[in-house]
Structure formats: structure tokens, C-alpha cells
N, C-alpha and C positions, 0 to 999 in steps of 0.2 A: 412361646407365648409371652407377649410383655404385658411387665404390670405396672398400673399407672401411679407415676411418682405420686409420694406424698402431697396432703397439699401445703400451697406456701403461698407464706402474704409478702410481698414484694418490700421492700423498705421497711421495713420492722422487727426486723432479726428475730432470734431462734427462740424465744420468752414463749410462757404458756401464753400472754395475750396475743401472740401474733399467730399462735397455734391454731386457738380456739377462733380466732375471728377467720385463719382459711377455712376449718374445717367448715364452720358455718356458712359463709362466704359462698364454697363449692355446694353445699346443699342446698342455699338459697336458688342458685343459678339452675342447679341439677331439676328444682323444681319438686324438693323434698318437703317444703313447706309449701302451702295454698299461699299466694295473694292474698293480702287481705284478713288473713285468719291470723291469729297468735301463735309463736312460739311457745313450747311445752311450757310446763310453769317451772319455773325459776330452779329451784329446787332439782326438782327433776332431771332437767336437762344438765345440769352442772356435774351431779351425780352421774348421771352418765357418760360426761365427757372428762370425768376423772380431775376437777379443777373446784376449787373455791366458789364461791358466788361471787364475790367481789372482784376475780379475775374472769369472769360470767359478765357482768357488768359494766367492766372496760372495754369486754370485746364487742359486747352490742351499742356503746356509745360509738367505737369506729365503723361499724358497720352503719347505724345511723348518720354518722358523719358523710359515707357514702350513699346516701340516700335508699339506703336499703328497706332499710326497718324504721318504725317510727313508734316510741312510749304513747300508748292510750290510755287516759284515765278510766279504772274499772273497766279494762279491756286485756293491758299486758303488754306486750312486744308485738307487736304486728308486722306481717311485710308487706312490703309497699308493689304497688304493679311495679312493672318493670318497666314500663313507661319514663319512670321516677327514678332511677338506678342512675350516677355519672358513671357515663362512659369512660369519660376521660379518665377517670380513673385507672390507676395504674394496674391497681389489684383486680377490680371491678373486671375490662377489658380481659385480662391475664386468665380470669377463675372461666370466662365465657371461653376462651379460646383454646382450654384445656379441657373445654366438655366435648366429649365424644358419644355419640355422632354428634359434629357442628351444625348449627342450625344453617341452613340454606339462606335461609332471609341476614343473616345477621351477616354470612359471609358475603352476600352480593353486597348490602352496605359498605362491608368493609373496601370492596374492590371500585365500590365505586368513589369514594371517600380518598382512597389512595391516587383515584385518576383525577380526582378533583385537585389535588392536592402538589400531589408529587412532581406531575410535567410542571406546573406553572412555580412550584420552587425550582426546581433546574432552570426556567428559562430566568427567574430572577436572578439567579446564580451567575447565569451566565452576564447580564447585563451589571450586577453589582456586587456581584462576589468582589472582596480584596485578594490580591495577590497572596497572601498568608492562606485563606478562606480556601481559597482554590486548590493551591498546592495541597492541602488538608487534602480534599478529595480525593485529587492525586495519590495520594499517600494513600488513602485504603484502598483503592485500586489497586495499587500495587502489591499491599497487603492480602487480597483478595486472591491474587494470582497466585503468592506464594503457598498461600493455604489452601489452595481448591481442593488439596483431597485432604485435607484434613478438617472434618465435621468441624470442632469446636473454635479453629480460627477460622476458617468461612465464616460459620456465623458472624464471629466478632468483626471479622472485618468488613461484612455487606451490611449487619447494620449500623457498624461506622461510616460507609459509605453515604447511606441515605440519610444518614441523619448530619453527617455533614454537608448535606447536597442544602436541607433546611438553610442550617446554621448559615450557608452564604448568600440566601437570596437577598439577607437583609431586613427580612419582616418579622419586626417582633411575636407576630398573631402565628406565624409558619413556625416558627420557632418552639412555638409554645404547642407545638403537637408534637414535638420528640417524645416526650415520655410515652406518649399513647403509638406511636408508628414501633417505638422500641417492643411493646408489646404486643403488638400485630405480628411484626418481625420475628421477634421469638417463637412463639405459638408458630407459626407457619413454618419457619426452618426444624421445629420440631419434628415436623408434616415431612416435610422434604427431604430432610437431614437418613429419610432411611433410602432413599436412592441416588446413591453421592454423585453420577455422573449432573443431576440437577445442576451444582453451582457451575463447573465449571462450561456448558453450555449456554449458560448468561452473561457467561465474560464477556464475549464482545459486544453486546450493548451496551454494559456496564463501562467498558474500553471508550466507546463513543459517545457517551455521558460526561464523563471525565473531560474529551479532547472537546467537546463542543464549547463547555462551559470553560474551560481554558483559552477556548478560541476566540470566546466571547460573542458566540455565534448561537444568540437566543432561540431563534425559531428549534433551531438544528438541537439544541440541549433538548427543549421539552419532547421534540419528535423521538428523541432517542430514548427519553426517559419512559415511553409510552409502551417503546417496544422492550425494555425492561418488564415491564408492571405486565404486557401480553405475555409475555415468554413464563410470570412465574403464576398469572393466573390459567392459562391452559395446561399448568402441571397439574396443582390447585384441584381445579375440576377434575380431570381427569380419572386422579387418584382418592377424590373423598365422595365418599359412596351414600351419607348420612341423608336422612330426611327423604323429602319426598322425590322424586329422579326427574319427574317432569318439572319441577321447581330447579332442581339445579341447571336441566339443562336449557328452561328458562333464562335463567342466569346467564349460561353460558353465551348463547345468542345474543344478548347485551354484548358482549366482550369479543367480537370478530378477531 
């Protein structure tokens, strides 16, 4: 039986505030606190999380920072719907994608966010990618080969991959979704990562992503990239059983 890792807040190293802001963070999401209602009182909760009040205090300013929670006068710490939550965020994204069962609704957004996303960075790629930009790709590609049966460089090198596919299309705005696809990424190769033959069955679209955008043959990048994104969302489904069945397989039928 596995147990699920610790939690962890992404970019804030191993200090009790970066502790105390996952632990919270993950119960936010888990849906431990009501919307809208207060956090226990001060006191209380710090006493129970074995921590200071003052490092109690820093950790609900970051999580406010995240649009989590928000100070009400003669109210307390409140949390906020989830309406209000940035996604983009690094942590934020991360603590959602480590909840088990994954919400259905939030995983079709993600699949559809990626198709929105991902083909039209390849096809810029392919149109204005620099020759350095490119061979980058290249290079985890070939990374990607060497590591297929090894869990922990697959990872690292498919999502070097895609997030190098970003980095060349040239768009500052595509760009500026790495940090959040690197967490999509992650959270999902965790998914995946327990039945290895997964990566190396994606190679060759991943192969023909690479040579399109090399070729500098646009159409041909994004169409390639599509069948990337189909090959890992029919594992995706396949295997996560969460929420309601007729919603996922909702979902699914979006994604031919």
C-alpha cells in the first residue's frame, strides 16, 4: 500500500513556514475547512501544529498571498471560494494535483488548457524557434530516450521537453506558463510513473515533435504535439478512477 508523501510547498524550502503553509495549503484544497468560515483560532491551531504563532502568521500571509485565505475584521482568517484561489500558482496547482481522488472537473480543465496551449507553442516553435531553442528540444528528446526506463530521468527529461517546446515559440505570455505546466507535469508523471512501459510508448510523437519543429514545419509540429497530449490523456483516463465515472467519461469524449 502506498503512503502519501509529505506535504510540500514548492520554492520555500524545508523551515517550519513552508511546513506549516503545505500542511494548510493541502487541507485547504482537501476541503478541511468550509469556504468562507474561519480558520480555528490562532492559538489553537498553532498548538496543534506544533509551531509558534508567529510562524502561524507568516504562513497565512503566504497563503493569503495565494488568494487563499483572507484577514476579516472581527471575523479571523477566512477561506476564500475557490473561485479566488491562483491557479498559476506553483504551490497552489501542486497541492490540487496531489489530492486523491482528482477532481474530474479540474482534470478536464487541465486537458483542455494543455490543448489550448501546447500544440500552438510547437507550431510557434516551429516557425521561430532559434537554432540554439531547437536543438534544446532536441537535446531532451534525446534525453528522454536514454532514460525511458528510468522513472526519475523520464520525468526530468519530458518535462524538459515541454517546457522547452514553450521557451521557443518565442511568446513571452507561453513562457510565462512553465512554472504551472511543470506542475501539471509532475503531479501526472506521478500518475503515470507507476506503469513504466507509459513513457516509452510516447516516444515517437515526442520523436516527431522534435523533427517537425526542427523542420520548421508548423502545421506538422502542432499536429504532432496533439498526438502527444492524446497518447498521455487516454492513459490519464483510463487509469484515474476518482469522482463521478459518467463525468470522467464525459471528459473523455471531449478528447477523441
Amino acid at each position: 500500500m502506498r503512503h502519501p508523501a509529505p506535504p510540500t510547498a514548492l520554492h520555500m524550502g524545508k523551515g517550519k513556514i513552508a511546513s506549516v503553509v503545505a500542511v494548510l495549503g493541502e487541507r485547504i484544497v482537501a476541503g478541511d475547512y468550509a469556504a468562507d468560515a474561519p480558520l480555528p483560532v490562532e492559538a489553537d491551531l498553532a498548538q496543534s501544529l506544533d509551531v509558534g504563532r508567529s510562524v502561524l502568521r507568516e504562513a497565512v500571509k503566504v497563503l493569503a498571498a495565494k488568494g487563499m485565505v483572507l484577514a476579516r475584521p472581527r471575523v479571523g482568517t477566512v477561506i476564500l471560494p475557490r473561485e479566488d484561489w491562483n491557479l498559476f500558482d506553483h504551490d497552489v496547482l501542486h497541492w490540487h494535483l496531489r489530492a486523491m481522488p482528482l477532481q474530474p472537473d479540474l482534470l478536464r480543465d487541465i486537458l483542455e488548457a494543455r490543448r489550448i496551449i501546447e500544440p500552438e507553442a510547437a507550431l510557434l516553435a516551429a516557425l521561430n524557434g532559434s537554432p540554439a531553442r531547437k536543438q534544446a528540444i532536441a537535446g531532451h528528446y534525446r534525453d528522454m530516450v536514454t532514460g525511458a526506463r528510468n522513472p526519475e530521468a523520464a520525468v526530468k527529461a519530458d518535462i524538459g521537453f515541454h517546457i522547452a517546446v514553450l521557451m521557443a515559440s518565442g511568446n513571452a505570455i507561453l513562457t510565462a506558463f512553465a512554472p504551472a505546466l511543470t506542475a501539471i507535469l509532475t503531479a501526472f508523471f506521478k500518475i503515470s510513473i507507476e506503469k513504466p512501459e507509459m513513457f516509452p510508448g510516447n516516444l515517437p510523437a515526442h520523436e516527431e515533435v522534435s523533427q517537425r519543429i526542427l523542420a520548421g514545419d508548423a502545421a506538422g509540429a502542432r499536429a504532432a504535439m496533439l498526438r502527444v497530449l492524446a497518447y498521455t490523456e487516454t492513459d490519464l483516463l483510463d487509469r484515474i478512477s476518482a469522482g463521478d465515472p459518467d463525468e470522467l467519461l464525459q471528459t473523455r469524449r471531449k478528447y477523441p
